[in-house]
Every structure is written in structure tokens, then in C-alpha cells.
N, C-alpha and C positions, 0 to 999 in steps of 0.2 A: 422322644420329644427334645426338639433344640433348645435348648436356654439362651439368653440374650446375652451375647459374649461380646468380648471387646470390641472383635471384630465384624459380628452384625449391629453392633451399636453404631459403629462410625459409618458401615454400610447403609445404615437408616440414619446417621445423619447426614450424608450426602444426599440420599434420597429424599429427604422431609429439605432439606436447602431449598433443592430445586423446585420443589410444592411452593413457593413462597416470592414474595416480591424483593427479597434481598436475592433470589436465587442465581448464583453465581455467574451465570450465562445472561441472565437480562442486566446485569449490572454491567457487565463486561462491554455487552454491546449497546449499553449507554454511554460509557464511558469513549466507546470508539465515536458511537455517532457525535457524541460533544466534540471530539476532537474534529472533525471530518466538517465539524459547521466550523470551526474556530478557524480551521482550514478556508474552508470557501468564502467567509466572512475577510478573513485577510487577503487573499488571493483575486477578489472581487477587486478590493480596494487597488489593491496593486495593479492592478490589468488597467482602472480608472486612469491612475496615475500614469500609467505605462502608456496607455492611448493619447492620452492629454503629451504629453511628450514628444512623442512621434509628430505628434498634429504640428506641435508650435516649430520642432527641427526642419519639418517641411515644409513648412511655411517660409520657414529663414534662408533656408537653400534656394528657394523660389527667387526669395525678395534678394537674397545676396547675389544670385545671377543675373536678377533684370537693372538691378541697380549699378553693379558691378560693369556692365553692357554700355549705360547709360553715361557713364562715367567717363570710360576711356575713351567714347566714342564723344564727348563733352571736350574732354582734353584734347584732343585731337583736333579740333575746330582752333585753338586758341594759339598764336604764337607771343612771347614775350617781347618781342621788338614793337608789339602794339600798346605796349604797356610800361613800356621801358623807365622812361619818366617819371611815374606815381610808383610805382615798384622802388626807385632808386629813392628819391624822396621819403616814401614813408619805410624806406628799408625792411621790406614784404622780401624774403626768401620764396619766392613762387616759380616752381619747375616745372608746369606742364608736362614737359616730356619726361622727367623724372618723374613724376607721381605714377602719370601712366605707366611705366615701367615696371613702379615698384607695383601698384594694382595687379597687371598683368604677371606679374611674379606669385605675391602673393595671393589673389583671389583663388585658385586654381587648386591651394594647398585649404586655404580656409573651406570651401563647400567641402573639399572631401572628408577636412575635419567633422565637416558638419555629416557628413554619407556613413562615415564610421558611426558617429555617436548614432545616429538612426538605427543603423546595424545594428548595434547595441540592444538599442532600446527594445528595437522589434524581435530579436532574438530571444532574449529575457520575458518579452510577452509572451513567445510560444511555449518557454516553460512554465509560465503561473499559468496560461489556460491549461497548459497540464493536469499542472498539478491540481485547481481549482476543477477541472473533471474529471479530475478521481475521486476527488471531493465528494462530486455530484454523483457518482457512481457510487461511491460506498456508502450515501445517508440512504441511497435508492436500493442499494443490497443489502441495509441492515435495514429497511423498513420489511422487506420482504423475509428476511432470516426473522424478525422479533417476530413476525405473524406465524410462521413457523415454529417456532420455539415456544409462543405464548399456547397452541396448537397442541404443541406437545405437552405444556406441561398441563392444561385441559385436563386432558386423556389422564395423564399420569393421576392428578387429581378423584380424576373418576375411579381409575383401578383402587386405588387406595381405598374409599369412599366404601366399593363394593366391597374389597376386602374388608375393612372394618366391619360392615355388617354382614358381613357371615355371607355375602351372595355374590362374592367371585364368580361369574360365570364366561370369563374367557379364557382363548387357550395358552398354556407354557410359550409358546412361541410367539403367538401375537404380545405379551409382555416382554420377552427377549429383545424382540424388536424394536418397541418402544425403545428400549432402556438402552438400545443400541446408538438409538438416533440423541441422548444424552452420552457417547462415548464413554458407555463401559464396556469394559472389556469383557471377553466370554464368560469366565469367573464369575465377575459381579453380578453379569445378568441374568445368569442362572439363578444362582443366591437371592438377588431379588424378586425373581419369579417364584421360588418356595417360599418365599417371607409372606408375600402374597395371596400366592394359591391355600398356602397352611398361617395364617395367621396366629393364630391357638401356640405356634410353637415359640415366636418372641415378637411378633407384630402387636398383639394385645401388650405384651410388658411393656413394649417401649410406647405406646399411647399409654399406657396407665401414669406411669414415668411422667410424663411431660402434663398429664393431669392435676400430677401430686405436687404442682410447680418445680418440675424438671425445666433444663434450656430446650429450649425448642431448636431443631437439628441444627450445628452448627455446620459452616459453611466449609465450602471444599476445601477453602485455603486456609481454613483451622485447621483442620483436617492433617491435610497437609503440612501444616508449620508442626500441629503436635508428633507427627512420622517422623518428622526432620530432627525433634527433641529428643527424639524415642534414639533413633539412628547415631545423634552424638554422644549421646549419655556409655551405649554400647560402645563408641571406639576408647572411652576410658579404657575398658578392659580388654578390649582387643582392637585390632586394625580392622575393619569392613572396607574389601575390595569391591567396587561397584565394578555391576555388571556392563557390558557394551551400549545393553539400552538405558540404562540408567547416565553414563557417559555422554551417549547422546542426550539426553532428553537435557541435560546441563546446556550442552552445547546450543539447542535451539534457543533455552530462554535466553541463553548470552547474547544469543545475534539477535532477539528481539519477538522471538516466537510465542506464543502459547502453545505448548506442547498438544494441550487438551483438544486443540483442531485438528490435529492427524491422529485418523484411526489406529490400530495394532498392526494393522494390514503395511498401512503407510512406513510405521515405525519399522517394520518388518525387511520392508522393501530400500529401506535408505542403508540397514545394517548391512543386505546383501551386498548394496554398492558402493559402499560409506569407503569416501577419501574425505578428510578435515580439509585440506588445504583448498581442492574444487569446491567445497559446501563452503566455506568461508568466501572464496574470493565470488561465487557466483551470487552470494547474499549482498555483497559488498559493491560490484557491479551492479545490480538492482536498486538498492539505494541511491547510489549516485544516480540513476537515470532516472530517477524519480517512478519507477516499477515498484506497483506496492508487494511486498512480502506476499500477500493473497494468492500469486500467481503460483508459488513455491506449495500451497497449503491446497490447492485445486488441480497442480499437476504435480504431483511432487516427485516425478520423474527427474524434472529439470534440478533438482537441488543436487542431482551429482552427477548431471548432462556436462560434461569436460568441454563441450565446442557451446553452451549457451552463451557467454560473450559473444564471440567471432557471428555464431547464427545473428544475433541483434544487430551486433555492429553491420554485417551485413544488408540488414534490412534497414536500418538508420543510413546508411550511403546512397540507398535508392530513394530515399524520401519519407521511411515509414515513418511516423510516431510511437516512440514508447510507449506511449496510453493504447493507441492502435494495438500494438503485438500485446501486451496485456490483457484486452480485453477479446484476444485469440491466440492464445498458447498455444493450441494446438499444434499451428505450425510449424515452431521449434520441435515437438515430437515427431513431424509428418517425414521430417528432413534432418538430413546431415547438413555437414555448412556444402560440401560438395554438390552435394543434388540442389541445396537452394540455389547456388549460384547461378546450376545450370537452370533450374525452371525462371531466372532471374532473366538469363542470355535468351532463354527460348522465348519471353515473352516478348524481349526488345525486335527478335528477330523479324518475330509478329506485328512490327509494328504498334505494341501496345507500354506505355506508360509505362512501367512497374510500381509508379508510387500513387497511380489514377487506378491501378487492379485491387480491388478488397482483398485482404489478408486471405478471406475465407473462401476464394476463388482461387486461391494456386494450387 
């Protein structure tokens, strides 16, 4: 018989977390979605402003041309010698032909002042509609994950339910599974598939516990903070070298990650490939082009693809949008930057677009 040890404790209290409306996963992705509205809500505004801008610059360029037009071809009617008299009298400095001159000089530089600031304007809009549909993409992929997640934690719900009363009747693997789709790792999911299936061994203690007004499971990132206490208290007496995944797992929350979004498998596959400097600077480049990190978490091939710049920039020089290749990564995997080029060459040769061809057609 197992007893309820330190370590199936904190194992049931991760697993009672995610039972609950604090559970760590639907806070998280409240937390994004707030952000993602706070997002769209600003980037709205700004597009407003940003269109209202554009409007009144080309308006001015219009009105600064036809007036501009209006003018020299006004001055050009007029000679001084017709006016000589009242000019000299009321000592009027009026140059016809100098003003003209100067208009013609100057108008030429003004609208283009005005051409640039458009530029401007309109430039800066295509990044807030960016970023404002990513916005719109990620309330719409965390509407779809929470239903998901709410799904799961159902189910989990239910297993529990049955275990508690004694009529468990599904199998080791179908619980594996579940508890898979909450990322745990092989370990745990085993563990709490016996916790489960044998209750009798420390499922009953730890409901008795939380009966006898015990806390109700604390959450992953107690959890967590208490490891981290546990881990300092130990290097008093000695030094603890962290391991390569523990290295890494530092390294993603620094660049901005939730570790807890990559599987083992993931974590797995970045140690095989792991350069710091490519995972840094390809994290870094994404940011700047306003690429959400999501793409990193959905392929995570590219987190230490050495040509994902160069492939982007390549596809930003023919017209793409960064939101566009985002929302089809794939094609950074499909291609080297060499072979995109050429399917870039082959399609111009065809006669077609390359920034009029869907990502998902090359």
C-alpha cells in the first residue's frame, strides 16, 4: 500500500488545481485573452486615428496641387508695370514673378513632404492591422483552447468522481492520455493513473485531508515556488548543477515563454539542436516583426532553424505579411531559404504574383 508522500501530495495537488476555477491553465489563458482585448481595443483606436490621418494628408496633397496650379498660373497673368503706381505709393513689395518662382520651387518639396508623411502614416497602419489581427486571432484561439481545456478538465472531473467512489471503470491509458493533454510528463501520468485506478492507496488520505479542513490543491506555481525553496535551501550545503533541460527551461521563461506549452518531446528535440545564440536571436527577430512567440510553441522546429530570419525576410521582400507566414509556418519547414527563392523565381517566371500566391500554395 502507498502512503501519501510528499511527493504524491504535491502530485494531487497539481491535479486538484486543475479540478478548479483557479486552475492554472484557465487563469493563464484569461490572462492572455485580457491582454489580446487590451491589444485589439488599442490597435482599433490607433488604425481610427491612423485612417483619419491618411484621409486629411490626402486631402492636403490634392488641395496643395490644385491650388498650387491655380496660383502660378494666376501669377503669370499679372505684370507689375500694370500696377506700378499703387505699388509705389503704398510701397506694396509685389513680385509676381518672384513668388511664382518661389511656389514653383518650393510647392514641389512641400506635397512630397506631404507623400512621405502619408507613407508614414500608411505604413504604421499595416503594422497595427497586424498586430490588431493577432489580436483577433489569438481571443479566437483561446476561445477555442478554453473550450478545450474546460473539456478536459470535465473529463478529469469525472475520473476523479468515479475514483472517489470506488467505480473507476476506465482504462490506464485512456487516463495517461487525458493527463497528457494537461502536460505531464510520462512519470506523472503514470502516478496519477494508480492514484486513480487504486485510490484506497492515498486518493482517500488526501480527500480525507482537505475534509478535515486541509488547503485545497495548491496551484502549480506554488508548487513550483515551493521546489525552487526546497532547491535553495539545498545549495547552502552544496552547489546543485542544473541539468541542460533545466538550463533550458530558464532560458525560455527569460525570452518570455511558458515552458509548460512544450511537451518533453519538444524539450527533447530543442536539446538535440540547442545553439543559445540562434534561439535568442530567432526569438528576438519575431518580436520585432510583431510574430507572436505561438509560432515557436506550434513548430518548434524553427526555434533553432539558423536561415528563419533570411527565410522571412525573404518572404517580407516579395510582399508577404508577418501575420500571413505566422498563421502558416509550415513553410519555413517545407524550404530552405535556397529552394524558397527558387519556388519564388519559378513562380515569377509563371507569370504569377508571388505576394498574390497563398503561402499555402508554394
Amino acid at each position: 500500500m502507498k502512503m501519501l508522500t510528499a511527493e504524491i501530495t504535491k502530485l494531487l495537488d497539481k491535479l486538484y488545481n486543475l479540478r478548479g476555477e483557479d486552475s492554472v491553465i484557465l487563469v493563464q489563458m484569461d490572462k492572455e485573452k485580457d491582454a489580446a482585448m487590451a491589444t485589439k481595443e488599442r490597435t482599433t483606436n490607433e488604425k481610427a486615428k491612423l485612417q483619419e490621418t491618411i484621409e486629411n494628408l490626402t486631402e492636403e496633397e490634392r488641395i496643395l496641387g490644385e491650388e498650387g496650379e491655380k496660383l502660378v498660373s494666376a501669377l503669370s497673368g499679372i505684370k507689375t508695370e500694370d500696377f506700378k503706381t499703387v505699388l509705389e505709393k503704398l510701397r506694396v513689395d509685389f513680385n509676381p514673378d518672384k513668388i511664382s518662382e518661389e511656389v514653383s520651387k518650393s510647392l514641389p518639396k512641400t506635397i512630397d513632404k506631404v507623400k512621405e508623411d502619408t507613407k508614414k502614416a500608411q505604413d504604421e497602419l499595416v503594422k497595427v492591422e497586424a498586430e490588431m489581427n493577432t489580436a483577433e486571432a489569438t481571443i479566437e484561439e483561446l476561445a477555442i483552447r478554453k473550450d478545450e481545456a474546460l473539456a478536459n478538465q470535465a473529463r478529469l472531473n469525472e475520473c476523479f468522481e468515479l475514483a472517489l467512489n470506488g467505480n473507476i471503470n476506465i482504462t490506464r491509458d485512456s487516463i495517461t492520455s487525458l493527463l497528457e493533454k494537461f502536460d505531464f510528463n510520462e512519470d506523472e501520468q503514470r502516478e496519477g493513473a494508480k492514484i486513480m485506478m487504486f485510490p484506497e492507496d492515498a486518493l482517500y488520505e488526501y480527500e480525507e485531508k482537505l475534509k478535515n479542513g486541509g488547503t485545497l490543491g495548491k496551484s502549480i506555481s506554488e508548487v513550483f515556488a515551493e521546489a525552487k525553496e526546497m532547491v535553495e535551501e539545498e545549495k547552502e550545503e552544496e552547489v546543485v548543477k542544473k541539468s541542460p533541460k533545466d538550463e533550458l527551461i530558464d532560458l525560455l521563461q527569460e525570452l518570455g515563454f511558458d515552458y509548460l506549452d512544450f511537451t518533453s518531446n519538444d524539450l527533447e528535440k530543442i536539446l538535440a539542436n540547442y545553439n543559445e545564440t540562434v534561439l535568442r536571436r530567432n526569438v528576438e527577430f519575431a518580436k520585432n516583426n510583431n510574430i507572436k512567440l505561438d509560432i515557436f510553441v506550434d513548430t518548434v522546429e524553427l526555434l533553432y532553424d539558423k536561415e528563419f530570419e533570411q527565410k522571412i525576410n525573404t518572404l517580407i521582400k516579395v510582399g508577404k505579411d508577418p501575420f500571413d507566414i505566422y498563421l502558416n509556418p509550415n513553410i519555413l519547414i517545407k524550404y530552405n531559404t535556397e529552394d524558397l527563392e527558387r519556388m519564388i523565381d519559378k513562380l515569377k517566371s509563371s507569370g504569377l504574383d508571388p505576394k498574390k500566391v497563398p503561402l499555402i500554395a508554394y
